[in-house]
LOVEXGU-538599 format. One record per residue: residue number from 1; residue in one letter; x, z, y of N, C-alpha, C in turn. Coordinates in steps of 0.1 Angstrom, whole numbers. Atoms other than C-alpha are relative to their C-alpha. Example, Ala and Ser with C-alpha at 12.3 -4.5 7.8 and 13.67 -1.06 7.14 Angstrom:
<drenkes>
 num residu  n_xx  n_zz  n_yy ca_xx ca_zz ca_yy  c_xx  c_zz  c_yy
   1      A     9     0   -12   123    78   -45     9     0    12
   2      S    -9     0   -11   137    71   -11    -8     8    11
</drenkes>
This chain:
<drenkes>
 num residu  n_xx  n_zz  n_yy ca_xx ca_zz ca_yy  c_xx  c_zz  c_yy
   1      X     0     3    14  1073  1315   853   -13     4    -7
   2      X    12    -1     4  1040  1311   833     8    10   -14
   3      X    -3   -13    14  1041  1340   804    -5    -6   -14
   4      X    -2     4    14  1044  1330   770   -14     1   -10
   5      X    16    -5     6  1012  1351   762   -14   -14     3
   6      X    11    10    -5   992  1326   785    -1   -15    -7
   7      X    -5    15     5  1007  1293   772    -5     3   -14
   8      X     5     0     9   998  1306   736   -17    -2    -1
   9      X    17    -4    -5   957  1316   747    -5   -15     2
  10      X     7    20    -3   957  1277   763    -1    -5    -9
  11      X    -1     6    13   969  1262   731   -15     3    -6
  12      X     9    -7    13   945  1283   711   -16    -9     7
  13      X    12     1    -8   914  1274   737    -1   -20     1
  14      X    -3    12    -1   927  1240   736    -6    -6   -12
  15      X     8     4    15   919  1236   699   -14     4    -6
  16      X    11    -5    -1   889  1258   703    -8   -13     0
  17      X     7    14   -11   873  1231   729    -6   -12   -14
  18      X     2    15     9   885  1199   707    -9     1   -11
  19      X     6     0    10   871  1211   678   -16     0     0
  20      X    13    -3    -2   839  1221   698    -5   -14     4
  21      X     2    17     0   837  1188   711    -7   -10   -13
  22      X    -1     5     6   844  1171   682   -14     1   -11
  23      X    10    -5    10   815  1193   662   -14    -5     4
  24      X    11     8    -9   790  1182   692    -7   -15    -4
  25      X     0    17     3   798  1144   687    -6     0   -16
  26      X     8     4    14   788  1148   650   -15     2     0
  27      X    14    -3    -2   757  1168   657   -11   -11     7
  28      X     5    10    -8   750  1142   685    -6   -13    -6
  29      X    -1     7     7   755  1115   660   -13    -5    -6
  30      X    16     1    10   724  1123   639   -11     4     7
  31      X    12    -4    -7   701  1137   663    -4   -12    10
  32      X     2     7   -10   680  1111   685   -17    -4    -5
  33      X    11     3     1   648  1092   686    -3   -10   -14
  34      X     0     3    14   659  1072   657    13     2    -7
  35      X   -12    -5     4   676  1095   635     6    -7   -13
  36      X    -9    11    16   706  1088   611     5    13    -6
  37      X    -4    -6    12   712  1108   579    16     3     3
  38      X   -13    -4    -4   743  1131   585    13    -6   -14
  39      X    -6     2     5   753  1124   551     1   -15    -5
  40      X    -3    14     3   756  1084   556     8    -4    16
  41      X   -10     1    -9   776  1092   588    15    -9     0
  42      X   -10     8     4   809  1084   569     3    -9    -5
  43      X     7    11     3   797  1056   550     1   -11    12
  44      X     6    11   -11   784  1037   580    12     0    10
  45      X   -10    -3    -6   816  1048   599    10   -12    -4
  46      X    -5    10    12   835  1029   569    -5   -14     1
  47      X     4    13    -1   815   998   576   -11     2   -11
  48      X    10     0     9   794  1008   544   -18     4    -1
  49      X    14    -2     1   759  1014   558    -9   -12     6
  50      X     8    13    -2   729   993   564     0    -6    16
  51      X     2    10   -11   720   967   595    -1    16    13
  52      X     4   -11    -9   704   997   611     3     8     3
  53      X    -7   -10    -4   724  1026   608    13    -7     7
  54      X    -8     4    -5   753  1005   618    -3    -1    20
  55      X     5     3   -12   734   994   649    -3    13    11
  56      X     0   -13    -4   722  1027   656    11    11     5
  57      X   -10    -7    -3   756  1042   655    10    -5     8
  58      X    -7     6   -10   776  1018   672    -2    -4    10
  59      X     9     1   -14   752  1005   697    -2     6     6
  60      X     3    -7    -7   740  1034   705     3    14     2
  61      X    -2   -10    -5   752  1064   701    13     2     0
  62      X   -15    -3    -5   789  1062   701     3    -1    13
  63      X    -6     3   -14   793  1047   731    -8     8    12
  64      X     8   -10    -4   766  1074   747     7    13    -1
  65      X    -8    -6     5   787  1095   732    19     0    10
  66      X   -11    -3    -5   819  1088   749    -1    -5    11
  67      X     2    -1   -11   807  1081   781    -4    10     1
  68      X     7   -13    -5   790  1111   783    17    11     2
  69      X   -10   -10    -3   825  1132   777    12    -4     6
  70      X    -7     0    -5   848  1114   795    -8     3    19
  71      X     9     1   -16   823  1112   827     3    21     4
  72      X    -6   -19    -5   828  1152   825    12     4     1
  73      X   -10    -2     0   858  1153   819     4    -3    15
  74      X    -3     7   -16   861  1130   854    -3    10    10
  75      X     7    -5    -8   837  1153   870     6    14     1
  76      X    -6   -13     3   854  1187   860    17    -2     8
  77      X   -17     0    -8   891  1174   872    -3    -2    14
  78      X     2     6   -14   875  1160   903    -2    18     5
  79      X     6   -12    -4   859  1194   910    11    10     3
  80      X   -12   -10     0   892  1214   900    10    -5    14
  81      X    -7     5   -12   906  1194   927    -2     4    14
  82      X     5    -2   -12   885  1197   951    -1    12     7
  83      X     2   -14     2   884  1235   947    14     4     2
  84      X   -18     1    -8   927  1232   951     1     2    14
  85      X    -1     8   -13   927  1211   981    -6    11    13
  86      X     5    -3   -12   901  1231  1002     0    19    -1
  87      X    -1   -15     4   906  1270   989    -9     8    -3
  88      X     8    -7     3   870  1271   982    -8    -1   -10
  89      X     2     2    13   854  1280   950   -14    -7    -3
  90      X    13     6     1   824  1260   959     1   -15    -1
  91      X    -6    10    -2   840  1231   961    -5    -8   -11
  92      X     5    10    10   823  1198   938    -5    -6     4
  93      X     6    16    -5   816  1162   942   -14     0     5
  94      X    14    -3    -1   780  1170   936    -2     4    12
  95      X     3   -15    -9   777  1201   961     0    -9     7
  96      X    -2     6   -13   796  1183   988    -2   -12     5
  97      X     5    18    -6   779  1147   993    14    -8   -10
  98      X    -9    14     3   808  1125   976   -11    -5   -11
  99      X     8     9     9   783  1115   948    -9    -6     6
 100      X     9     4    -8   759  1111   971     4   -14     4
 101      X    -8    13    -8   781  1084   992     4    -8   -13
 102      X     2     5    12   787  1071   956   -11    -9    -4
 103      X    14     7     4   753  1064   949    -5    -7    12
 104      X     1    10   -13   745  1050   984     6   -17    -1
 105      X    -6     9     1   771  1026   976    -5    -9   -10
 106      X     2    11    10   761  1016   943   -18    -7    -2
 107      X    14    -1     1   728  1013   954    -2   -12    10
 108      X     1    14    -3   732   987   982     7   -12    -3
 109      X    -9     9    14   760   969   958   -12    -6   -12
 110      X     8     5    13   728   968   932   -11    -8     5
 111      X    15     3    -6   697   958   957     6   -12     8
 112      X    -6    14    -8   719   932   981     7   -11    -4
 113      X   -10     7     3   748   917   964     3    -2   -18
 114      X     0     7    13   735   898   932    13    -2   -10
 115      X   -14     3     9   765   893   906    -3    -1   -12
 116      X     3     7    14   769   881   868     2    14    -4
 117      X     3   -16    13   762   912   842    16    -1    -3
 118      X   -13    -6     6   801   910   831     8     2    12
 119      X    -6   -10   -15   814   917   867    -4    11     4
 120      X     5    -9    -4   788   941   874     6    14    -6
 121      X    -8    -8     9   805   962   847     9     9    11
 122      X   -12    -5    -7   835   969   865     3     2    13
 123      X     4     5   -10   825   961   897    -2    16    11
 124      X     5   -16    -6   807   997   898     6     8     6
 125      X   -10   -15    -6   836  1024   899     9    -5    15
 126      X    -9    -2   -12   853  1005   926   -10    -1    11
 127      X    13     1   -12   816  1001   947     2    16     2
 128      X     0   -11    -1   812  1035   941    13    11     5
 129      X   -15    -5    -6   851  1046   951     0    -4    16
 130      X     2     2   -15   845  1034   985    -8     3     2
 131      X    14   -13    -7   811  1049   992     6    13    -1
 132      X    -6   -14    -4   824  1081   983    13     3     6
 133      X   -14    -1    -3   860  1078   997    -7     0    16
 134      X     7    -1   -15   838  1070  1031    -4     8     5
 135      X     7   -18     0   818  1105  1026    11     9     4
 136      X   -12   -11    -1   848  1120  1020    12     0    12
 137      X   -12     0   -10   870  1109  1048   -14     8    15
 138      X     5    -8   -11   843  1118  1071   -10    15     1
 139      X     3   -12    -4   835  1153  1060    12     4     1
 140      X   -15    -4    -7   872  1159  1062    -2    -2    14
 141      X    -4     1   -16   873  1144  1098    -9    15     8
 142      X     7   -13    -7   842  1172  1104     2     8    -3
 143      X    -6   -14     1   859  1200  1088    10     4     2
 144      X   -13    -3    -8   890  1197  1105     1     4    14
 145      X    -6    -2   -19   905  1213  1137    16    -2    -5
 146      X   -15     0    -2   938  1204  1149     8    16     3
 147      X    -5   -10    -3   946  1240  1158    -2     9   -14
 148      X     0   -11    14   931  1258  1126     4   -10   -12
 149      X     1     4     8   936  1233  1101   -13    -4   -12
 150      X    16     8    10   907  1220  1071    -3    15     2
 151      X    12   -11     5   879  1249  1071    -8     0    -9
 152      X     6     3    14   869  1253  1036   -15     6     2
 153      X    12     1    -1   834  1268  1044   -10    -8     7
 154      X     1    11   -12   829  1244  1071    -7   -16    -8
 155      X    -3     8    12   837  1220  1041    -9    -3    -8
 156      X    17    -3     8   807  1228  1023   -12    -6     4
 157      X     8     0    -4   784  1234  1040    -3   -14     8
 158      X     0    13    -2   791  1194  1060    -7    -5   -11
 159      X     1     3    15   791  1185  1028   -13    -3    -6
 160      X    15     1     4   755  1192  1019    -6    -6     8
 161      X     7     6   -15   746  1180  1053     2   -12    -2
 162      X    -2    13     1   759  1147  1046    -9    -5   -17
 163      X     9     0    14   744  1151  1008   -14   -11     5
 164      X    18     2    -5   707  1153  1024     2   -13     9
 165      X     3    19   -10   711  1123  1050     4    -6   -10
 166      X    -3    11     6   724  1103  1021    -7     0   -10
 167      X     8    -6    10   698  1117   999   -14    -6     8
 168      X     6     4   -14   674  1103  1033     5   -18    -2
 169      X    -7    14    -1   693  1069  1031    -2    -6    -9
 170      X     2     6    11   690  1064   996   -22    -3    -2
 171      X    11     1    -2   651  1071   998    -9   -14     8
 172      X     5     7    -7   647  1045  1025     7   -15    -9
 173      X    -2    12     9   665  1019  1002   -11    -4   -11
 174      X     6     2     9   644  1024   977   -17    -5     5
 175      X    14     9    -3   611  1019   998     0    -9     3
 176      X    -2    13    -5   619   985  1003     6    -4    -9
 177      X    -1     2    14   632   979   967    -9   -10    -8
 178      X     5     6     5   620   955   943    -6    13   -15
 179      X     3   -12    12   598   978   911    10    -2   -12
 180      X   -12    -1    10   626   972   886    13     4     5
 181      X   -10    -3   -10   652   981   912     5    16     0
 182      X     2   -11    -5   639  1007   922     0    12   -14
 183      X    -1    -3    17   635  1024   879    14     6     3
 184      X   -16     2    -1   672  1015   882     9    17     7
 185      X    -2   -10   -11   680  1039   913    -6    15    -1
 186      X     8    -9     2   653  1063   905    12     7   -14
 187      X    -6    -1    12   672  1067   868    14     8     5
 188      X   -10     1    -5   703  1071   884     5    17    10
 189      X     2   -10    -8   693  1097   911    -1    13    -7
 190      X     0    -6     8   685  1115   883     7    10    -9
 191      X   -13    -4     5   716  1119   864     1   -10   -18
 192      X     1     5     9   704  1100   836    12    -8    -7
 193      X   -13     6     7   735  1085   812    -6   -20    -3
 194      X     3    12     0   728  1050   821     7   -10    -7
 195      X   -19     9     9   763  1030   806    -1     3   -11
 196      X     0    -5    14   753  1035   773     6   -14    -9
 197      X    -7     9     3   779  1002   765    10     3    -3
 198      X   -18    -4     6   811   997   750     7    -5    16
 199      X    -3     5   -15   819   979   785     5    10     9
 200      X    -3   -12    -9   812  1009   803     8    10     0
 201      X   -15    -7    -4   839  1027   789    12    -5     1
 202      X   -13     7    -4   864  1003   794     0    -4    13
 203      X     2     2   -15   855  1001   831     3    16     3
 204      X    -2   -14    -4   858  1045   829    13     0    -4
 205      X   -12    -9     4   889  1053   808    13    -3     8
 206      X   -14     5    -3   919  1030   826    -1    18    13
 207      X    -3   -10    -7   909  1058   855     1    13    -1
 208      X    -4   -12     7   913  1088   837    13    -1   -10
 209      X   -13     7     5   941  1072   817    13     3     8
 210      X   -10    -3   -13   959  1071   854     4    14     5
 211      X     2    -9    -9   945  1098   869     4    14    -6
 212      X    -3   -14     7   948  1133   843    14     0     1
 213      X   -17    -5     2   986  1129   839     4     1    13
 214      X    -8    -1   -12   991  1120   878    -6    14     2
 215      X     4    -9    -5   968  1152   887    13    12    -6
 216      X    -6    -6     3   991  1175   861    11    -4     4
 217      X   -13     3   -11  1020  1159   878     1     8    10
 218      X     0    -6   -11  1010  1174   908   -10    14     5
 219      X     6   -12     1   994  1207   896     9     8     7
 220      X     0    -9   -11  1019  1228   911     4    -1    15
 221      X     2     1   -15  1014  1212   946   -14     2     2
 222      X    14    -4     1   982  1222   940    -3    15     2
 223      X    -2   -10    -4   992  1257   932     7     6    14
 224      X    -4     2   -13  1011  1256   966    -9     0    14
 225      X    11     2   -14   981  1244   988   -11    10    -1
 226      X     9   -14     2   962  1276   974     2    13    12
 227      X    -5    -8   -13   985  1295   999    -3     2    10
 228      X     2    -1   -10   979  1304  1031     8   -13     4
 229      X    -6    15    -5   989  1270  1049    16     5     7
 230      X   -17     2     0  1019  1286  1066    12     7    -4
 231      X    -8     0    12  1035  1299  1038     1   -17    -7
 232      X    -6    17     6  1032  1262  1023     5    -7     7
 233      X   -11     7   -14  1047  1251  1056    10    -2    -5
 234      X   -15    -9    -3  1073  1274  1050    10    -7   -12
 235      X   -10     5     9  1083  1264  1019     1   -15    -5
 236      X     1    15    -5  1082  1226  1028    -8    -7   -11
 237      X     8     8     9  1050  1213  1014    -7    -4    14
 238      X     5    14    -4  1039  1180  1034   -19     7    -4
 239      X    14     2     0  1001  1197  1036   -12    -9     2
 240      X    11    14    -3   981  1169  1048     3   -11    -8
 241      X     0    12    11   995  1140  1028    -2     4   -13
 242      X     3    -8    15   996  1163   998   -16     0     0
 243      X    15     1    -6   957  1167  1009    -6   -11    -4
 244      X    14    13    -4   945  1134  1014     7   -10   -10
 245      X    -7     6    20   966  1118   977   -10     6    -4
 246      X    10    -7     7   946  1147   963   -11    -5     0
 247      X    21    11    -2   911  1136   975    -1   -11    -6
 248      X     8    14     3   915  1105   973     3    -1   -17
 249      X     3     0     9   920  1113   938    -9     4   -11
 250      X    18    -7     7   891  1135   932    -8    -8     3
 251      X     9     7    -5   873  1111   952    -5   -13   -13
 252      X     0    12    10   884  1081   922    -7     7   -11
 253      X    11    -1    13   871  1103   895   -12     3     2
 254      X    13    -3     3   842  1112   904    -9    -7     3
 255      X    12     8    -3   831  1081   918    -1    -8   -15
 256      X     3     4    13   840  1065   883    -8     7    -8
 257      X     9    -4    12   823  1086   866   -20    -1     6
 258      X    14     3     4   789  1088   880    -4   -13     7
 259      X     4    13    -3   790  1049   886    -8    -3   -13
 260      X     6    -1     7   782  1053   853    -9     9    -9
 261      X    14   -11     2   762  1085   847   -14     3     8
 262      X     9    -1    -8   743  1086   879     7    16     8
 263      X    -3   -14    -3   738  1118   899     0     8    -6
 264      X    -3    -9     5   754  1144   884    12    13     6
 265      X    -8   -11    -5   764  1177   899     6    11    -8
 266      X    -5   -14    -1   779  1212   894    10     1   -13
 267      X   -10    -3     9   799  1202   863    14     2     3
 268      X   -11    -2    -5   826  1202   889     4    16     1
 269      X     2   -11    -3   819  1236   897     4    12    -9
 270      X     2    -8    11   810  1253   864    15     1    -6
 271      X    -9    -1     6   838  1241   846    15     5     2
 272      X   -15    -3    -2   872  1246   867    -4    20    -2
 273      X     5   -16    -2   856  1286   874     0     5   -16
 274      X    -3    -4    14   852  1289   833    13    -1    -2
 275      X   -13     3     6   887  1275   826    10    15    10
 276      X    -8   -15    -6   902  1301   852    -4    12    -3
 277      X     3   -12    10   881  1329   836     7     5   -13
 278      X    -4     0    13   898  1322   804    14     1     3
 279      X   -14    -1    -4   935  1317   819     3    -2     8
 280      X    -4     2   -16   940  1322   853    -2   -11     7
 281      X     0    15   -10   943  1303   884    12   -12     1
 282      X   -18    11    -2   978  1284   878    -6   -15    -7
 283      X     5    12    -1   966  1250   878    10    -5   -14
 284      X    -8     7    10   992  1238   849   -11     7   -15
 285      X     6    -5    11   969  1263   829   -12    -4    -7
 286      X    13    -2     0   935  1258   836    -4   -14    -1
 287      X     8    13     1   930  1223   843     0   -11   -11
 288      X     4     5    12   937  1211   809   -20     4    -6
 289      X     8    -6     8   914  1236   798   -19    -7     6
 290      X    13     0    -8   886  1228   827    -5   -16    -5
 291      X     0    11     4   890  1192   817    -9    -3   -13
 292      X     5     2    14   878  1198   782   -13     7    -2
 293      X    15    -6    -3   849  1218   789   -11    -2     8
 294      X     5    13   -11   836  1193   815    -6    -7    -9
 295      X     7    11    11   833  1169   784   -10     6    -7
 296      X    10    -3    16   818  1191   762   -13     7     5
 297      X    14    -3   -13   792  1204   791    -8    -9     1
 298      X     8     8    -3   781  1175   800    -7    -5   -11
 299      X    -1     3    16   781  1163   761   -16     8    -3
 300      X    11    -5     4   760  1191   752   -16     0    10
 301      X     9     1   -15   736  1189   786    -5   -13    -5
 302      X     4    11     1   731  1154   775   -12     2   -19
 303      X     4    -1    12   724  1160   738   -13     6    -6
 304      X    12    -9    -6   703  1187   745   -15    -9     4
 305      X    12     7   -10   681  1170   768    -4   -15    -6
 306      X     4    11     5   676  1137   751    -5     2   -15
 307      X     9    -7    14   660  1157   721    -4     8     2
 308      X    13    -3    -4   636  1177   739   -10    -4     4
 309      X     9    11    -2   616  1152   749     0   -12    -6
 310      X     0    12     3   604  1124   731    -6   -15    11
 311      X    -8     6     6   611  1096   734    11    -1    10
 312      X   -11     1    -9   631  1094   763    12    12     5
 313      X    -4   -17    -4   638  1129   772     3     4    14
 314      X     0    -5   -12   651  1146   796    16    -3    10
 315      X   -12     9    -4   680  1133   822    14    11    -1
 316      X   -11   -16     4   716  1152   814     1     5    17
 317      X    -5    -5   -13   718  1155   854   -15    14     0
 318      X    13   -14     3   684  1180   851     3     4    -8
 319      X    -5   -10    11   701  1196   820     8    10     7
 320      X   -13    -8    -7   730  1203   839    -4    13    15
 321      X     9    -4   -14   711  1213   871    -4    15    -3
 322      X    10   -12     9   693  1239   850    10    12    -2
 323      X   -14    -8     1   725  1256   841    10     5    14
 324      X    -4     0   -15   743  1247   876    -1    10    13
 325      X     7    -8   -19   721  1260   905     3    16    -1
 326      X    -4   -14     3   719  1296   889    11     2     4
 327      X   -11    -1     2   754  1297   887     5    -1    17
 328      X    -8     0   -17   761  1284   925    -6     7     9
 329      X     0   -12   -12   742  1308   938     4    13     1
 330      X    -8    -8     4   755  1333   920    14     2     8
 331      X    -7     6    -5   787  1320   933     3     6    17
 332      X     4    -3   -17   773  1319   970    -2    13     8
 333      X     6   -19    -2   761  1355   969    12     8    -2
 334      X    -6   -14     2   791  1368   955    12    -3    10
 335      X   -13     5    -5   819  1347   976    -6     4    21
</drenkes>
């Protein structure tokens, strides 16, 4: 039984978040390379501001805007998942190669297999859901023994290994690239918020739409696979298919999301480890919470970074990075 105290703390952290969110998106709003007057926000919102601000706000920075916090959001659940599944707190898309195998995918999907601009849309999260779903089935197959079961450090450390050769793979696509191709990929590798369309998030949300309510469905088979494996035996939890549902649904978000962000790591990381800081490990608790601080991570990582440099700035996957790496070694050194 979750304690009454805790379920209050979520709530409270819950409205924290949104509201932090929500304060971001305004600040975001007005800050950029061509800024808009905070107090013609509502106005222009209303339909009542000029050619420009209109353009400015709808064009470009809303939909910048809500790609940027559902992509975290994607990347924070995927992470929380992945961190379930394998028992280890190093656990993220990033770390472990699945973005990698992501971008591989959407990278000989962009360089070989020409298509019309309104397929390409949508086209991406499911290129990208099979490159990483192919990463991911074969660091599973290399972190498994039939006698011990998945080895979560094992798990990792593959992981990176497969990272770097696809990090090797992608490099050799690109030398053989056309120079606009290659921008493309380059951009991408980066972490840069590429999908800055209204398209793009109607190609992201249906899978976070699906996916948040199925994962809280199956939070406490989640808390279950935390166990020692044969205690979950014991108390008849199906370990391996429970397992490999799971992936393959960390695998969906996180390839949706950086089909459209690019490479972007450690927000899987950062965020579920914050949400459990704040209200334990019970997965019904936290992964709301990890979920919402994903968005507003990456949110501010982006925001940030595209208003310290002009004009282009700086890419949210190097914002995040900056923040990240410290953190995972920290992590590494203490676990």
């Amino acid at each position: 039984m979750i304690q009454p105290e805790l379920v209050k703390k979520q709530r409270i952290l819950i409205g924290i978040l949104s509201a932090l969110i929500m304060i971001t998106i305004v600040i975001g709003m007005g800050l950029g390379y061509a800024s808009l007057s905070y107090d013609r926000l509502i106005p222009t919102i209303l339909g009542q501001g000029t050619f420009k601000e209109e353009f400015v706000l709808f064009s470009i920075r809303l939909p910048r805007v809500f790609i940027t916090v559902l992509a975290g959001m994607a990347l924070a659940l995927s992470g929380a998942i992945l961190q379930g599944i394998t028992r280890n707190d190093l656990a993220d898309p990033g770390i472990i190669g699945i973005n990698s195998g992501a971008g591989v995918a959407i990278a000989v999907f962009f360089l070989f297999f020409p298509i019309e601009a309104g397929s390409f849309i949508y086209m991406l999260p499911l290129c990208a859901f099979f490159g990483a779903l192919i990463t991911a089935i074969l660091i599973y197959a290399f972190s498994y023994k039939k006698s011990e079961g998945l080895q979560p450090v094992k798990m990792v450390l593959v992981g990176v290994g497969f990272s770097m050769a696809l990090s090797g793979v992608m490099l050799v696509l690109i030398s053989s690239a056309e120079r606009e191709k290659v921008d493309f990929i380059a951009k991408w590798l980066s972490g840069n918020i590429w999908g800055t369309d209204w398209p793009f998030i109607w190609a992201l949300l249906p899978w976070l739409l699906l996916l948040i309510p199925f994962t809280l469905y199956k939070a406490n088979r989640l808390n279950l696979l935390s166990l020692n494996e044969p205690v979950a035996i014991g108390i008849g939890v199906s370990i391996e298919k429970e397992r490999i549902i799971l992936l393959l649904t960390a695998v969906a978000l996180a390839a949706s999301a950086v089909s459209v962000t690019g490479g972007i790591a450690f927000i899987g990381l950062i965020a579920p480890h914050m949400a459990k800081a704040l209200v334990g490990p019970r997965n019904q608790l936290f992964i709301p919470i990890a979920i919402l601080l994903g968005g507003w991570l990456l949110l501010f990582a982006d925001t940030l970074g595209r208003n310290l440099v002009d004009p282009d700035g700086l890419p949210a996957g190097i914002m995040v990075a900056l923040i990240g790496a410290p953190y995972f070694m920290y992590l590494l050194l203490k676990k």
